[in-house]
C-alpha positions in Angstrom: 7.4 87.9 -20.5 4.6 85.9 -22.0 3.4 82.6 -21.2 5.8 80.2 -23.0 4.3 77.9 -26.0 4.9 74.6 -23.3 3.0 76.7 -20.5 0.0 77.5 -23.1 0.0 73.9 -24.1 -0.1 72.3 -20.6 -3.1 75.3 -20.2 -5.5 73.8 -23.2 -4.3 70.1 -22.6 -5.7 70.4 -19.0 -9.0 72.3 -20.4 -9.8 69.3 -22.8 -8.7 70.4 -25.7 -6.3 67.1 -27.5 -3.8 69.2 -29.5 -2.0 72.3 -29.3 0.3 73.8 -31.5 1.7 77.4 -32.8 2.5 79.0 -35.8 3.4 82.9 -36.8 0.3 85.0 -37.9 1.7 85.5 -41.0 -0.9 85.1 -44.2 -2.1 81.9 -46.1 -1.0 82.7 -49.8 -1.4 79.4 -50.7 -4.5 78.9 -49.2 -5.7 82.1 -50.5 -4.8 80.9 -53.9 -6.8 77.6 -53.8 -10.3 79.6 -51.9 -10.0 81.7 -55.5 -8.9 78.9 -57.9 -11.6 76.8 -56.5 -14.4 79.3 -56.2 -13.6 80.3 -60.3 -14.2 76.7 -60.9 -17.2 76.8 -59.1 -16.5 74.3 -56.9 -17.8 76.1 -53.8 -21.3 76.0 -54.6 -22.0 79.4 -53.3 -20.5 78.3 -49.6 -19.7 81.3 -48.1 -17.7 79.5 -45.3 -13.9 81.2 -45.7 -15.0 81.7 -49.6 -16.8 85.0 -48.9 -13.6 86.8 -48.6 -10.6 85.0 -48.8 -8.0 87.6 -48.8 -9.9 88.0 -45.0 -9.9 84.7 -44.2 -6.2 83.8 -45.0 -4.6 86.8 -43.4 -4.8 86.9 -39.6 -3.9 90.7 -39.5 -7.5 91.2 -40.9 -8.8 89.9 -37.1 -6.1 91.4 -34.6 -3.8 94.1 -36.6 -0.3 93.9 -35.2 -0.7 89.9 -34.3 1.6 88.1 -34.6 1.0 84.5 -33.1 -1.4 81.8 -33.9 -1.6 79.1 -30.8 -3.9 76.3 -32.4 -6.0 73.8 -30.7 -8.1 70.8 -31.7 -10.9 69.4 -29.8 -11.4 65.5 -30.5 -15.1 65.0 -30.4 -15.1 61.0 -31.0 -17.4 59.6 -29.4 -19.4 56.0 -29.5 -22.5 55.9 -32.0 -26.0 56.0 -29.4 -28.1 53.3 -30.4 -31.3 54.5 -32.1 -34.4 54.7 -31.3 -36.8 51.7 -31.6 -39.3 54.1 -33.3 -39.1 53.7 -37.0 -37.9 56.0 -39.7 -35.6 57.6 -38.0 -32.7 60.2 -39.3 -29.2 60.0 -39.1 -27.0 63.3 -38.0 -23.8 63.7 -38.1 -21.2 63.2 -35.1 -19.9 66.7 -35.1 -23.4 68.1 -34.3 -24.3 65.1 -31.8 -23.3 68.0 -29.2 -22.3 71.6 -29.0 -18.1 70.6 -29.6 -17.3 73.9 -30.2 -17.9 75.4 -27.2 -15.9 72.8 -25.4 -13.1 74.0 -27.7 -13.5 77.3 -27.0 -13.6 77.0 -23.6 -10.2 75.3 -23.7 -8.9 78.5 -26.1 -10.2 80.6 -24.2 -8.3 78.9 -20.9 -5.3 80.1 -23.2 -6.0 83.5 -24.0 -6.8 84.3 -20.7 -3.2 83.9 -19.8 -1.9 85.7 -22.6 -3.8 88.5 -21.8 -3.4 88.2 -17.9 0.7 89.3 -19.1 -0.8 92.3 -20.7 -1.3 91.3 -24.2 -4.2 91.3 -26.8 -5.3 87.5 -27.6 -9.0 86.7 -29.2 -10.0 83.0 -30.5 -11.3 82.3 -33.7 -13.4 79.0 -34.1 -15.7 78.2 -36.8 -16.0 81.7 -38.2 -15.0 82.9 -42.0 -12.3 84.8 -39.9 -9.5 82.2 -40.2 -8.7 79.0 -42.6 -8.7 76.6 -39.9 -7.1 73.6 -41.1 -4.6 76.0 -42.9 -3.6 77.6 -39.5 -3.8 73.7 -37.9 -1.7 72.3 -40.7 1.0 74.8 -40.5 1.2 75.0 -36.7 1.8 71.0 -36.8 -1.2 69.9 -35.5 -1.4 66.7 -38.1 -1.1 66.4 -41.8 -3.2 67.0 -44.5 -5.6 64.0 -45.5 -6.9 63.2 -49.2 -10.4 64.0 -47.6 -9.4 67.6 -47.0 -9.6 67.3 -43.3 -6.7 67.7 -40.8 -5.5 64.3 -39.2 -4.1 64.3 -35.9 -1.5 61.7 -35.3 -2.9 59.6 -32.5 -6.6 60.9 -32.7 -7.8 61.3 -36.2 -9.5 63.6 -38.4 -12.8 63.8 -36.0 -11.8 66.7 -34.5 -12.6 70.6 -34.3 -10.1 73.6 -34.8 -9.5 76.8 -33.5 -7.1 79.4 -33.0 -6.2 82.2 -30.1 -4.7 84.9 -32.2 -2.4 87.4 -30.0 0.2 90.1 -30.6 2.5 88.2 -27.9 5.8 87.5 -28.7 5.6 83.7 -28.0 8.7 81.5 -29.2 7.6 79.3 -31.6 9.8 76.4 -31.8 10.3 74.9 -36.2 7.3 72.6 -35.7 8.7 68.5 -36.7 6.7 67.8 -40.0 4.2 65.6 -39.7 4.4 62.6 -41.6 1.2 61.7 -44.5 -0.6 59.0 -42.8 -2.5 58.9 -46.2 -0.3 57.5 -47.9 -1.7 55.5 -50.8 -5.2 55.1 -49.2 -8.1 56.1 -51.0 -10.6 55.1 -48.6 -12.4 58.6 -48.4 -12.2 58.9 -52.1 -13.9 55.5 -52.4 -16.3 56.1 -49.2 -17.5 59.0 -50.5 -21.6 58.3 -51.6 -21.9 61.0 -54.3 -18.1 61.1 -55.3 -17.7 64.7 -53.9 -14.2 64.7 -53.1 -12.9 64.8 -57.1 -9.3 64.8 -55.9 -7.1 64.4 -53.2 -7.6 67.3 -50.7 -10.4 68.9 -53.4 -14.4 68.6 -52.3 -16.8 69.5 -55.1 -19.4 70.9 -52.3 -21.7 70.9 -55.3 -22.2 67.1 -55.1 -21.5 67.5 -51.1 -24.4 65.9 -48.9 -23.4 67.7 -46.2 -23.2 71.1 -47.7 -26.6 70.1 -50.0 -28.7 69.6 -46.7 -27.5 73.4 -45.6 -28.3 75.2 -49.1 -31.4 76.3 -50.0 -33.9 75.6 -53.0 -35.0 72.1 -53.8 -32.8 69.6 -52.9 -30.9 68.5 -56.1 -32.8 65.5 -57.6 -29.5 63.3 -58.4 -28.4 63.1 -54.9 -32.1 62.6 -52.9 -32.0 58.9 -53.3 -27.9 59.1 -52.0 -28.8 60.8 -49.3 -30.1 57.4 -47.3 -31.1 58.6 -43.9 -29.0 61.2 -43.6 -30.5 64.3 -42.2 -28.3 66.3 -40.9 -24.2 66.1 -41.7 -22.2 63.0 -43.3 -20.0 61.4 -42.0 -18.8 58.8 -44.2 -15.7 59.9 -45.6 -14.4 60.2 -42.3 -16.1 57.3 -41.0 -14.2 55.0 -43.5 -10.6 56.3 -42.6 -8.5 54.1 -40.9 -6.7 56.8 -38.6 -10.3 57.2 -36.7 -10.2 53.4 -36.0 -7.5 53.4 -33.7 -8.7 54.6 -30.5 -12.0 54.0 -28.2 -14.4 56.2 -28.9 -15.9 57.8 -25.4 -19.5 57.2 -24.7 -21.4 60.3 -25.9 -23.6 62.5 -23.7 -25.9 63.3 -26.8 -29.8 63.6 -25.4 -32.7 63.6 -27.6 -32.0 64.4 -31.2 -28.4 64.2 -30.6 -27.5 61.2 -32.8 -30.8 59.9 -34.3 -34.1 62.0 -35.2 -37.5 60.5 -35.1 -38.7 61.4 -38.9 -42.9 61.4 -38.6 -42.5 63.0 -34.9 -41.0 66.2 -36.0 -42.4 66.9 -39.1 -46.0 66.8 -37.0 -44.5 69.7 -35.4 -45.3 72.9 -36.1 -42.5 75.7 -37.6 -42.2 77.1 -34.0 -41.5 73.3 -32.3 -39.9 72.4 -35.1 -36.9 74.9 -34.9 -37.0 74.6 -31.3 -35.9 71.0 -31.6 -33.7 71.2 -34.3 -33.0 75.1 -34.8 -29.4 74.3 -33.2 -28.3 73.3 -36.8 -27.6 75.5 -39.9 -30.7 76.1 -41.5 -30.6 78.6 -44.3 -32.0 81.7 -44.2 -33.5 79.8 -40.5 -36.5 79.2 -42.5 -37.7 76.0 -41.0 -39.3 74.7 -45.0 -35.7 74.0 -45.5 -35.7 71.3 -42.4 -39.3 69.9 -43.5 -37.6 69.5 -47.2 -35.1 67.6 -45.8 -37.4 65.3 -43.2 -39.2 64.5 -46.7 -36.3 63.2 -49.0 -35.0 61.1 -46.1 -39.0 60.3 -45.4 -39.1 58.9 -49.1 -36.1 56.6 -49.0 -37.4 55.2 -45.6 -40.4 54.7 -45.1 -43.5 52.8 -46.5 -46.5 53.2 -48.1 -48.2 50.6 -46.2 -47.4 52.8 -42.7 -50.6 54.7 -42.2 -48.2 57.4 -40.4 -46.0 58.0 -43.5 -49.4 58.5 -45.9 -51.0 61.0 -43.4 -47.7 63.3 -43.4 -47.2 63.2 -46.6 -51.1 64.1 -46.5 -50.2 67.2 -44.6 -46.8 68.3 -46.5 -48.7 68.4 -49.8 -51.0 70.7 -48.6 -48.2 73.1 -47.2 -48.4 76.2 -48.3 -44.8 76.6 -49.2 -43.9 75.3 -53.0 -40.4 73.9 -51.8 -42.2 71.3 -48.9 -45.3 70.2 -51.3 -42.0 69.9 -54.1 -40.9 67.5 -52.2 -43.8 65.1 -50.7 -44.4 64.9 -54.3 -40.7 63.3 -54.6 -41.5 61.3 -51.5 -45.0 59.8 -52.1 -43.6 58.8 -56.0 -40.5 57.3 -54.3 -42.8 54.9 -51.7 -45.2 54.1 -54.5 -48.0 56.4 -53.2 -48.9 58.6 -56.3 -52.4 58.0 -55.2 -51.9 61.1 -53.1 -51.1 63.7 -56.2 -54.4 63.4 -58.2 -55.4 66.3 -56.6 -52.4 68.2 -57.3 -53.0 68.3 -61.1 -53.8 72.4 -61.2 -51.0 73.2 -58.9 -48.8 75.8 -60.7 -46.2 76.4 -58.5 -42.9 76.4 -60.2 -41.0 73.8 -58.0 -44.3 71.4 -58.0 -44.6 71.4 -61.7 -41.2 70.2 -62.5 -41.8 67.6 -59.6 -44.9 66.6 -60.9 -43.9 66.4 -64.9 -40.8 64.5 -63.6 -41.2 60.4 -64.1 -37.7 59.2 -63.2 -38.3 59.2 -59.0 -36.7 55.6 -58.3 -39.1 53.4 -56.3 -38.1 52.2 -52.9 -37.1 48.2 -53.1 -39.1 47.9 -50.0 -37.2 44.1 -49.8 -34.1 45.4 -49.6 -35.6 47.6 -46.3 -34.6 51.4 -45.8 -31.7 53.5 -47.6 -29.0 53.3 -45.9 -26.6 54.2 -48.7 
């Protein structure tokens, strides 16, 4: 006989994981049905994550044929903010990539599956793949409820947490899981929180107007949301910061070392591509092309810094002389936002495509440099 679902439990509990439910590995139609009604309205932005294939992603069978239970964990990665550096601009990231969370989950489902399979049966995890609807699987296994920011709340913990699944063909008894009640309720804090209104309905994100999902696509950085973005550089974390639900517990202290929480701005982009992607390669970068990172060290270089700061001028110095279209786009955006256009007379006979329209553009919002940096 397999493990039972309170054995497995006890298992990922003890190997740090905060939550563990199960639910049949039956498909997702619903969720299947809102990938592809979304993605028609364009509302993925070309995100591939679990919109690549969604008939895939919303049917477990697709991962392990003949499975036929999902045990679902959630790792609470909560942790206390590290103050920043004294050095000055300095980026923000995200919490979720202050550390490397989803290996601590997947050690924890991994603790599970190796019992499943120590009684002779198949068992694989899934975790932050486009192999399984996460938040689907957690939501149905009774992990937590469904919050208007589209993440999963765990009652108890919050929505700062990541999912994952052990998939197995083991016959484990799956008790009717108690419904879990809407903490929501008539809170609109994320909706209100949110700095570009991205979330357009309850549960619905427009990843279009998304700063997190805009600092992962490549391109130029869209023009309406550069001045939003604040100090952001990697990751936002507002919607969820503003929830009441991750209020109610002490945050641990986190172990994030350098460039976990806060990123020194003129220090990295000195760096060259190579250094550069060493530091901060650890993120999504598209296509890993590390012009992507520089473009977005500029925009949150623009709505920090200062034209006065002999440091800011001479990078900006050295990005408008990149040989990459995408990074001189954007000092151009930068050294117009601080008030430093003295830099682009020399730029007149550019023709790259991406510096024209930045250079023919005259609607770049000056930094108040009295109200200090963007911290929208």
């Amino acid at each position: 006989m397999p493990a039972t679902l309170a054995a497995l439990q006890r298992i990922g509990l003890e190997a740090g994981l905060c939550a563990v439910g199960a639910t049949t590995a039956d498909p997702f139609p619903s969720t299947r049905a809102d990938l592809e009604e979304r993605k028609a309205r364009g509302l993925d932005a070309g995100m591939q994550f679990t919109y690549r294939n969604p008939a895939r992603s919303t049917d477990p069978d697709r991962s392990l044929p003949g499975a036929t239970t999902l045990i679902v964990g959630a790792y609470d990665y909560q942790r206390l903010e590290p103050a920043p550096p004294v050095v000055e601009p300095v980026g923000r990231v995200a919490a979720y990539s202050w550390e490397d969370h989803y290996a601590e989950l997947r050690a924890g489902l991994e603790a599970m599956a190796v019992e499943l399979r120590s009684d002779g049966y198949r068992a694989i995890v899934l975790a932050d793949q486009n192999h399984l609807v996460d938040r689907a699987a957690a939501h149905r296994a009774g992990i937590g409820w469904w919050g208007k920011s589209s993440n999963v709340l765990v009652p108890g913990v919050g929505s700062l947490v990541v999912l994952g699944s052990v998939l197995t063909d083991a016959p484990v008894a799956i008790p009717d899981p108690a419904p879990v009640d809407d903490g929501c309720r008539s809170c609109t804090k994320c909706l209100d929180g949110c700095p570009t209104g991205a979330i357009i309905e309850p549960g619905v994100i427009d990843a279009a107007r998304c700063l997190a999902w805009l600092l992962q696509t490549d391109g130029l950085f869209p023009v309406d949301y550069r001045v939003a973005l604040g100090d952001r550089l990697y990751g936002c974390d507002d919607c969820q910061d503003v929830c009441p639900p991750n209020q109610i517990r002490r945050r641990r202290p986190s172990e994030a070392g350098d460039d976990g929480a806060w990123v020194p701005i003129l220090e990295v982009l000195a760096l060259d591509d190579a250094a550069l992607m060493e530091r901060l390669g650890r993120w999504y970068i598209p296509d890993r092309n590390p012009a992507y990172l520089r473009r977005n060290l500029l925009v949150v270089l623009g709505n920090l810094g200062s034209a006065d700061d002999p440091a800011v001028l001479h990078a900006l110095r050295v990005a408008l002389t990149d040989e990459r279209g995408v990074v001189r786009a954007h000092a151009v955006w930068a050294a117009r936002r601080l008030g430093a256009d003295k830099l682009l007379v020399s730029l007149a006979t550019d023709d790259d495509e991406m510096m024209r329209a930045e250079l023919d553009r005259a609607d770049v919002p000056r930094l108040d440099v009295r109200s200090g940096p963007a911290r929208a």
